[in-house]
N, C-alpha and C positions, 0 to 999 in steps of 0.2 A: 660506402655511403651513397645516397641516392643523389644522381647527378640533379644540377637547379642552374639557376640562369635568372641572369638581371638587364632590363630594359633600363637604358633611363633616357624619358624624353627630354631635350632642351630646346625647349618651344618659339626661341626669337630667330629671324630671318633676317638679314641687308636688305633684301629684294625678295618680292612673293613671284616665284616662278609662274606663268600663264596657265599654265598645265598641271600645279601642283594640288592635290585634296587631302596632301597631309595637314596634322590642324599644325599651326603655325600662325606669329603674329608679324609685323615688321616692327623692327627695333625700336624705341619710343623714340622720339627728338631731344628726350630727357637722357636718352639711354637704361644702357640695362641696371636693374637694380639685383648686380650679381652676388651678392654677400647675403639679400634676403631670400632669390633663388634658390641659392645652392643650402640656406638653413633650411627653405622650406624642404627642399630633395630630403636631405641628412634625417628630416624628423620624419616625413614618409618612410623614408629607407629603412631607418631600427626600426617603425610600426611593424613595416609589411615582412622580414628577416626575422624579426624576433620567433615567431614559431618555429621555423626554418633552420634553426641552429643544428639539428643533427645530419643536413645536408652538404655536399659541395659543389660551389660556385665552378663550374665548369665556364663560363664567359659571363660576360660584362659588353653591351652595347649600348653604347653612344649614339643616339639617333635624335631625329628630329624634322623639322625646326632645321638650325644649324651649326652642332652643337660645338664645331671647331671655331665659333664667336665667345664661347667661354672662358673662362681665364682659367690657365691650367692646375692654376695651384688647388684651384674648385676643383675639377677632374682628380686630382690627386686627394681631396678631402676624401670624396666620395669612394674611389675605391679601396682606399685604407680603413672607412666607414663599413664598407660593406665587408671586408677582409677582416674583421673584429668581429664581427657578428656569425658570418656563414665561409667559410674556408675558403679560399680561392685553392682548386687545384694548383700541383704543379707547373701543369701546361696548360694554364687556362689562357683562353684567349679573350684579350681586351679592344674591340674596336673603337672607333672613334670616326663616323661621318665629316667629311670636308667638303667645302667645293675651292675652287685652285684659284682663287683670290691670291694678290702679291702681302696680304695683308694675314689670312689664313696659313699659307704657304711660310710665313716667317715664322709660323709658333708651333710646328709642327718636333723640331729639336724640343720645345717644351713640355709636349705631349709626350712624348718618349720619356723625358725624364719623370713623367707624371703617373707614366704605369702603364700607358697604350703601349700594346704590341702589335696592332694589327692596323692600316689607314685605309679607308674605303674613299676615292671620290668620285666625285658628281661631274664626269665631264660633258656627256647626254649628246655632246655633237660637235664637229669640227667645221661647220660652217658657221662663220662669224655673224651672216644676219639671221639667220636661223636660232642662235642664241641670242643677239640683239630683239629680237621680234619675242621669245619669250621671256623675257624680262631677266637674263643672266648676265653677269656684270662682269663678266671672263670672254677671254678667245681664244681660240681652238688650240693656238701655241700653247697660251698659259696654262693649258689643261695638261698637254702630253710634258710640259716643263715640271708641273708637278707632281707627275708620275714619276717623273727621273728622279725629282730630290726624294718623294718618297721611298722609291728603291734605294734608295743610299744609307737612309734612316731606318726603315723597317726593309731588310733584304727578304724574298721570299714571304713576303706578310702585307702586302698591297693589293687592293684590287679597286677598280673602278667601272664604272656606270656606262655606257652607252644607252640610247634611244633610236629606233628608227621608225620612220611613217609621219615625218614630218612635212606638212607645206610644200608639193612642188618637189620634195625630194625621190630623184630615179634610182632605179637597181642599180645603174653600173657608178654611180655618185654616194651609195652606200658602203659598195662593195672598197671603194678605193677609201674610204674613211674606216674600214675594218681594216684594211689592210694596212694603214697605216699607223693605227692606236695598235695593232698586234706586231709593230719593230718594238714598241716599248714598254708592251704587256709580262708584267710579272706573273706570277702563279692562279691568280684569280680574275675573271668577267663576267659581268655582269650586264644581261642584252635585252633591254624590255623592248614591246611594242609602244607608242604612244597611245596611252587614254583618253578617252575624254569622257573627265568626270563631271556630273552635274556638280554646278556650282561655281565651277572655274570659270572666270575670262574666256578661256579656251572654246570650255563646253557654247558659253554666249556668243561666241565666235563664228563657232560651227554653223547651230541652230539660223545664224542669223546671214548666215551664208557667205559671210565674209572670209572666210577660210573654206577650204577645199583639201582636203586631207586625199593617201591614197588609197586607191581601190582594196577591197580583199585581196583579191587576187595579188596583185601586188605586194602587198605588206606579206601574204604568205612567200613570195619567193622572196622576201627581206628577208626572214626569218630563215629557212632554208638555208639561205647564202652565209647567215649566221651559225650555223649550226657547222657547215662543210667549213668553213673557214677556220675555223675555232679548231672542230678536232685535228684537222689537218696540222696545226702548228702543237698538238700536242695536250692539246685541254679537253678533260674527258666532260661532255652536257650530262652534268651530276641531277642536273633541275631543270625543271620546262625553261626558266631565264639565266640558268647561271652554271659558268666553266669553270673547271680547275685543274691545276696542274696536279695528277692523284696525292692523294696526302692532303694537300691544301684547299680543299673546302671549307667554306664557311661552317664552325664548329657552334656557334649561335641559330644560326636559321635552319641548322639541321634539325637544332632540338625542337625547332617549331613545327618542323615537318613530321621527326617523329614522334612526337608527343612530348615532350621532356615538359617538364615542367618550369613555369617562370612567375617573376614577379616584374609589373614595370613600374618605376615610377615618374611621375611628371605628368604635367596635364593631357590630357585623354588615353594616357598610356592604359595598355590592356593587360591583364593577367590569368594564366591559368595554374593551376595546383591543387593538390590535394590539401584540405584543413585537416592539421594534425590533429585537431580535437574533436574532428566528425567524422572524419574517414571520407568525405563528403567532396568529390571534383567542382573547382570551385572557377566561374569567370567572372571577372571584374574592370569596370571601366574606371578612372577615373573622371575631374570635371575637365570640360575642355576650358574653359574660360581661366587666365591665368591666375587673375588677380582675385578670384572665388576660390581656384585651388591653392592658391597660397594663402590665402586667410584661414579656409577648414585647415591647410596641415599645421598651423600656427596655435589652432584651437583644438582641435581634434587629433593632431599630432598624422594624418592621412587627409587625403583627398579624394575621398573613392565617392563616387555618384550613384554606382550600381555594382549591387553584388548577385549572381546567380547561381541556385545548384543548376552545374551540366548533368543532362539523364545519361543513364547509360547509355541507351539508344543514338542519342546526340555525341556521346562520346566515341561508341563505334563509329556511326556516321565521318566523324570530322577525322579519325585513324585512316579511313579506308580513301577518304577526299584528299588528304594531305600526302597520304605514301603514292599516291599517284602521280604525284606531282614528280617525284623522285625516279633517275633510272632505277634505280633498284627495287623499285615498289615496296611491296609491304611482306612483310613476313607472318606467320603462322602465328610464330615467337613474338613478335610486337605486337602483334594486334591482340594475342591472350593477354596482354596484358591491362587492357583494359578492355574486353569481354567476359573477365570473370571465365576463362577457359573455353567458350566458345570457339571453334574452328570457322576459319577464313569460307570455306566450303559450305559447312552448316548457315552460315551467316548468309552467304552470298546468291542470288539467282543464277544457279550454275548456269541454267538455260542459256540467261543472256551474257553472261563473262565468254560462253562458248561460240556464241555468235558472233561476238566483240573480235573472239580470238580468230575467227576462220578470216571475220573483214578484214583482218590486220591492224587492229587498233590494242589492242590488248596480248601481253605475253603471259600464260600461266603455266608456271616452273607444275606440274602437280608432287615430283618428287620431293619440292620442302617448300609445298603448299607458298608457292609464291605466287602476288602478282605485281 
């Protein structure tokens, strides 16, 4: 059966990160209204699944927002929902976003009982005002503490977030914060640069000069120093940001990298797939605003805002953009797959793959047409 995959955003926050442009609300004063949430998911879910039944659910991600604020017995609604409709694999893998709140940190045994097999968190940085100053409600202890209880819970199925190129922070003041998250790193990491996205605090930050972020240069040998540190302790860079111990990669984000197909639900969640009834590669956004997306799924049973046919051309495009992302690049074999048989070579400006290739920016296997 054709491997599938499920997003599901949950949209509330404790605290809105300085830095964050994921969509996200902070928790009402009323609180959260989880019993209409989770009906609003459930009647999205069989919408957008019901075609989908001759697939299987290869993962389930939990993202957000912050979706470890949820009540697990939701979580457990939802993939037994989804598990009635579209098969979960054997070995499918279920994550579940956290950040290492003492309050998160306590429901995490509930999560496991719930159907998570996999805990991802948000630790982003081990200096305490550095998290203070972006609006995180955790300290660098309660991060690496919640890596421990997670390793105890999920063995070998943990991974967490790092950030570098923050404020003031130097090389050798990163380097000893990798070295330290790496005594208590399990099988998977996760190492981004710091962004600044329009829109954020951060971004108005910036712009307005009151931050001072680090140089290029800089952040390049951050990154570097991430890369040499990482494999050295045994974690192969599967991804431009992310380690794993082999075997244990993210089986969710691969499929995004190599095309797999997915549905997501929850507000502004995005979807790619094939419609069974057109043959037709299909993307879709849902609405960002929560309380519009929950009213259409209540009436309309979805909350999608935008649907689009992807072109073929769009669809090569984003095959040859995403494998790149990947040590492994892209194959011959994956990319016919949505080239209608096209060759990686026919496709490609040999010219300049070859020039890429002499800079040393590009490796091309020619014997199975890799890049």
């Amino acid at each position: 059966m054709v491997p599938f995959s499920l997003y599901v955003h949950w949209p509330y926050c404790t605290f809105l990160c300085r830095f964050c442009a994921f969509s996200k609300a902070r928790v009402p004063a009323k609180g959260v209204e989880h019993e209409r949430i989770t009906s609003a998911l459930l009647k999205e879910l069989r919408t957008s699944l019901a075609p989908h039944k001759d697939k299987v659910l290869q993962s389930i991600y939990f993202g957000g927002g912050t979706p470890s604020l949820a009540q697990p017995r939701n979580i457990a609604q939802i993939i037994e929902a989804a598990n009635s409709l579209v098969p979960l694999a054997s070995d499918a893998e279920i994550t579940l976003e956290s950040n290492p709140t003492s309050a998160e940190v306590g429901k995490m045994r509930d999560f496991k009982q719930a159907g998570v097999t996999r805990y991802s968190i948000g630790i982003q940085t081990l200096d305490d005002r550095t998290l203070a100053r972006m609006g995180r409600l955790h300290t660098g202890a309660e991060g690496l503490a919640a890596v421990d209880r997670a390793r105890a819970l999920f063995p070998g199925k943990v991974s967490f977030d790092m950030i570098f190129g923050f404020e003031g922070q130097t090389l050798d003041q990163w380097q000893k914060e990798l070295e330290t998250v790496l005594k208590h790193a399990d099988n998977h990491i996760s190492v981004y640069q710091l962004t600044v996205e329009p829109g954020t605090p951060l971004f108005r930050d910036r712009n307005a000069q009151r931050v001072v972020l680090p140089s290029g240069d800089l952040s390049a040998q951050m990154y570097e120093s991430a890369v040499e540190m990482c494999t050295a302790k045994g974690f192969r860079h599967y991804e431009v940001s992310n380690y794993a111990v082999p075997g244990s990669e993210s089986m969710h984000n691969m499929g995004y990298w190599q095309g797999r197909q997915w549905v997501g639900i929850g507000p502004s969640a995005h979807s790619r797939f094939i419609d069974p009834s057109s043959n037709q590669r299909i993307s879709s956004v849902r609405l960002p605003d929560i309380q519009r997306w929950a009213q259409h799924c209540e009436k309309f049973g979805h909350g999608t805002a935008k649907s689009t046919v992807i072109s073929d051309e769009d669809a090569k495009q984003e095959a040859v953009v995403f494998g790149l992302r990947m040590l492994d690049g892209i194959t011959d074999r994956r990319f016919a797959g949505v080239s209608g048989g096209q060759s990686l070579k026919d496709y490609l400006h040999m010219d300049r793959v070859q020039q890429y290739v002499d800079d040393g920016y590009l490796l091309w296997n020619s014997a199975d047409a890799k890049l």
